[in-house]
C-alpha positions in Angstrom: 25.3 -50.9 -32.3 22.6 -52.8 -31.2 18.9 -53.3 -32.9 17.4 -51.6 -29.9 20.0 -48.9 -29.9 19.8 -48.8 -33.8 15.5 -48.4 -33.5 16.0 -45.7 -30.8 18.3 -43.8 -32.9 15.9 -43.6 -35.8 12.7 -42.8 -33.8 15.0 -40.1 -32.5 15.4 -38.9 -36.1 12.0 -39.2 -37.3 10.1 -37.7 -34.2 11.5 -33.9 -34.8 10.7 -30.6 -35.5 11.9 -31.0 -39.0 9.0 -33.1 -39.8 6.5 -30.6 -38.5 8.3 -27.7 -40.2 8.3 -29.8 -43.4 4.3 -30.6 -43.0 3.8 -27.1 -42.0 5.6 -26.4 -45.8 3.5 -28.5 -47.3 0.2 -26.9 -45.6 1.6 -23.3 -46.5 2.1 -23.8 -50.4 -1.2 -26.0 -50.6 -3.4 -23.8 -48.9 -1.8 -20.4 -50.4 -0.7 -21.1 -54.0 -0.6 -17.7 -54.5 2.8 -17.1 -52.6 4.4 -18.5 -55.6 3.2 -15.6 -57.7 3.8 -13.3 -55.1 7.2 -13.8 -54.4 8.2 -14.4 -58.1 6.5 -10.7 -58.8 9.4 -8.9 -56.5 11.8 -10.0 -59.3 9.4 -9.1 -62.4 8.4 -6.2 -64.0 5.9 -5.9 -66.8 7.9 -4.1 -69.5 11.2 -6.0 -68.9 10.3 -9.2 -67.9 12.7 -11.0 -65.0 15.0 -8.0 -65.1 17.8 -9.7 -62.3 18.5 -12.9 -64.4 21.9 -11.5 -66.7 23.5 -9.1 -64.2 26.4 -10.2 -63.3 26.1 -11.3 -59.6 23.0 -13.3 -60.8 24.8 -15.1 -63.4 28.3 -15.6 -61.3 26.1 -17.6 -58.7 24.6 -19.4 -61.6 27.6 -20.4 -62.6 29.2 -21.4 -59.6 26.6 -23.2 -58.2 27.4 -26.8 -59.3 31.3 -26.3 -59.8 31.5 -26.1 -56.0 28.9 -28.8 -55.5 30.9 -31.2 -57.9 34.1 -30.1 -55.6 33.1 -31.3 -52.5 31.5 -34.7 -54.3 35.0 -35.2 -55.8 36.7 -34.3 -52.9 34.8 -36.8 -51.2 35.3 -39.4 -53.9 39.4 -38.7 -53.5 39.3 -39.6 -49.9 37.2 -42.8 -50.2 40.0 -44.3 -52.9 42.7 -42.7 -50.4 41.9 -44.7 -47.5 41.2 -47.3 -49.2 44.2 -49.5 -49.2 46.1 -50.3 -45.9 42.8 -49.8 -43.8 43.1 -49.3 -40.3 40.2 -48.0 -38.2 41.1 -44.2 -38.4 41.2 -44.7 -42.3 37.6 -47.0 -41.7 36.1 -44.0 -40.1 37.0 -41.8 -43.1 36.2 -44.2 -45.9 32.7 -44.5 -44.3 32.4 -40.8 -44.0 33.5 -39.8 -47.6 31.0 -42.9 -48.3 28.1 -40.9 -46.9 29.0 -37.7 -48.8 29.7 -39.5 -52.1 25.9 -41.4 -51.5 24.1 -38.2 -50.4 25.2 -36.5 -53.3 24.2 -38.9 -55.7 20.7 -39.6 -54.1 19.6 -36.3 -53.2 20.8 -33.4 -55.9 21.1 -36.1 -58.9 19.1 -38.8 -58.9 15.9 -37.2 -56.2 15.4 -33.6 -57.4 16.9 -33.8 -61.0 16.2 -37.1 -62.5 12.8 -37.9 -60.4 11.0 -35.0 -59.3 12.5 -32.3 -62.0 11.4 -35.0 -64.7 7.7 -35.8 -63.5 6.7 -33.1 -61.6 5.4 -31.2 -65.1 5.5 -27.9 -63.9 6.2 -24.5 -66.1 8.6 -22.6 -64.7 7.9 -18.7 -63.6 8.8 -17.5 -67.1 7.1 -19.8 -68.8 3.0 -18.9 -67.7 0.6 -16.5 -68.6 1.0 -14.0 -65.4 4.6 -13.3 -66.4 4.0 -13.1 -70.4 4.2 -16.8 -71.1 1.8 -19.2 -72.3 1.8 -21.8 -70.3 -0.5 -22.2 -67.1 0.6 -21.8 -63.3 0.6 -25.1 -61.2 0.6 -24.7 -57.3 3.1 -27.0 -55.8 3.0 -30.1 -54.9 0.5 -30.5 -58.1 1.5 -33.3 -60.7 1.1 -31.0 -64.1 1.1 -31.4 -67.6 2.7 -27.8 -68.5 6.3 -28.8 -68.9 7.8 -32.4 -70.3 11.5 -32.7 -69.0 13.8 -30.2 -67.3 10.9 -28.7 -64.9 10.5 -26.1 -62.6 9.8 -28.2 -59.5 12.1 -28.6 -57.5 15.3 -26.3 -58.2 18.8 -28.9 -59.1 20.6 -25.8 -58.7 18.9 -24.8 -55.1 19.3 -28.1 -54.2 23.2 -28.0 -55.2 23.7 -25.4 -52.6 21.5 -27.2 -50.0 24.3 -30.3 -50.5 26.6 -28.3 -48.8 24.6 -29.6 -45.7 26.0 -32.7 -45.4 29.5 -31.5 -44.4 27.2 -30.8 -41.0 26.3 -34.5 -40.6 30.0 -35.6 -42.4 32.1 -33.6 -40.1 29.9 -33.4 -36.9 29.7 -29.8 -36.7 25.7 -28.7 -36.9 27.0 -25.0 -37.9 27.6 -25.8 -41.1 24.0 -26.6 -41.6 23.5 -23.1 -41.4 26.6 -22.9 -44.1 24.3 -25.2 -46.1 21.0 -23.6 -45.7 22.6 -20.0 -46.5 24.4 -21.3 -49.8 21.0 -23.1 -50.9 19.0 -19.9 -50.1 21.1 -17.7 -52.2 21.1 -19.6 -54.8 17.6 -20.0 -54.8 17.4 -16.4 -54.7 19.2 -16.1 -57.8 17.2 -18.2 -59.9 14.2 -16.8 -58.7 15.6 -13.6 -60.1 16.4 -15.4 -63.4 12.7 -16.5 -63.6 13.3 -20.1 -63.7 11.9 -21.3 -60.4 9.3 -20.1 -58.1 9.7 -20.0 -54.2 8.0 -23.3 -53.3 10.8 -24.8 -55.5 13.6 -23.7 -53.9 12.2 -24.4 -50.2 11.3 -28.5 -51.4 14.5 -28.7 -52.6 15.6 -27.9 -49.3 13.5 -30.5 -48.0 14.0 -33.2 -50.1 18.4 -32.3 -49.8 17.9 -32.5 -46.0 16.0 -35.6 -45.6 18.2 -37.6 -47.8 21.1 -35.9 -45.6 19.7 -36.7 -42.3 18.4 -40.7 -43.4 22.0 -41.5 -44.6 23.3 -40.0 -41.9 21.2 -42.7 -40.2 22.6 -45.8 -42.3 26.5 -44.6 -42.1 26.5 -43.7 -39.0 28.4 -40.8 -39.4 29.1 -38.0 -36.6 25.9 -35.9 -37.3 24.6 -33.0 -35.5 24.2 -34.5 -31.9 27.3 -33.1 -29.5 30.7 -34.5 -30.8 31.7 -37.8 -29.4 35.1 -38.6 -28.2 38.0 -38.9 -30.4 38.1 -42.9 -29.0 34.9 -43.6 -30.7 36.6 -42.8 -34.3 38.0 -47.2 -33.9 34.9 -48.4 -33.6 33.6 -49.5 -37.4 31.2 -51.5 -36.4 28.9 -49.4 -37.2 27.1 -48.7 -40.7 28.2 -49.7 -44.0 32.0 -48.4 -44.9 31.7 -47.7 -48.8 
């Protein structure tokens, strides 16, 4: 790939409707706050509190949730070590690919929504402030607060668990199963909504920050990604991106 080609390919990326749709995100949550409360009321009433977080369906996706992300993260991992040794370009193409997956994973879900944001953002989570019988006060998003020390409620790790499932899009070239990947994210946002532990706003910037992570590294490996599928041929040439 060529500097040019390489500089067209990320201006490509950059200059989309994602970006808008993630500004427009931003906009929504900053200039309504109150969303947050609304959408976190459909789960809550009064004289039981969050009254979806223990049934079972709420708790089995709660439980699931990062079993299945650590699965395809392993999975991944397995492959990388596989085609390791006795490299030839198919087995190139598929060390760089597990590569990406293995990377994603680790920058987006662990180290960007859980260690980063999760631990400085300082918000109380749903059950936690005064309008749903805690004591703590609501923060709009996108608001640094001082409500909540480690472990916060913005953004979701388990939303953005689901969301991971994205990447297969990008991995395997196959944009449907960003749709796979948006549904799985949703639902489990859904859930812990339900459990009172995050409020809408933190489920859809999980999303976001998931997705850009996804679509960057995409970028940098060189992997299929969502454009139409190439020809088989182009699987022998590794000369493009790192390979792991």
């Amino acid at each position: 790939m060529t500097e040019r080609s390489r500089v067209q390919r990320w201006a490509r990326a950059l200059l989309r409707p994602d970006l808008a749709l993630f500004v427009a995100s931003c906009v929504i949550f900053l200039a309504w706050p109150d969303l947050d409360l609304i959408a976190a009321r459909l789960f809550y009433d009064p004289g039981t509190g969050f009254y979806l977080g223990q049934t079972p369906v709420v708790q089995g996706i709660y439980h699931a949730t990062e079993p299945i992300a650590l699965a395809v993260l392993f999975g991944a991992v397995t492959i990388w070590v596989a085609t390791y040794f006795r490299a030839t370009p198919r087995r190139r193409h598929f060390r760089r690919i597990a590569a990406y997956v293995v990377v994603a994973g680790l920058l987006g879900p662990v180290v960007l929504v859980n260690s980063v944001i999760k631990e400085y953002s300082g918000r109380a989570r749903p059950s936690e402030v005064q309008q749903f019988g805690g004591k703590d006060t609501f923060t709009p998003a996108l608001t640094v607060a001082h409500q909540c020390r480690s472990n916060c409620s913005f953004t979701s790790g388990h939303a953005a668990a689901g969301f991971y499932l994205m990447v297969l899009a990008w991995a395997l070239g196959r944009p449907a199963l960003l749709a796979v990947g948006i549904a799985a994210g949703t639902v489990v946002g859904i859930a812990r909504m339900a459990e009172g532990d995050h409020f809408l706003s933190d489920v859809v910037f999980s999303f976001w920050a998931v997705y850009f992570v996804c679509a960057l590294l995409a970028l940098w490996f060189s992997v299929p990604g969502l454009a139409p599928r190439r020809r088989a041929s182009s699987v022998d040439d590794d000369s493009q991106g790192p390979t792991g």
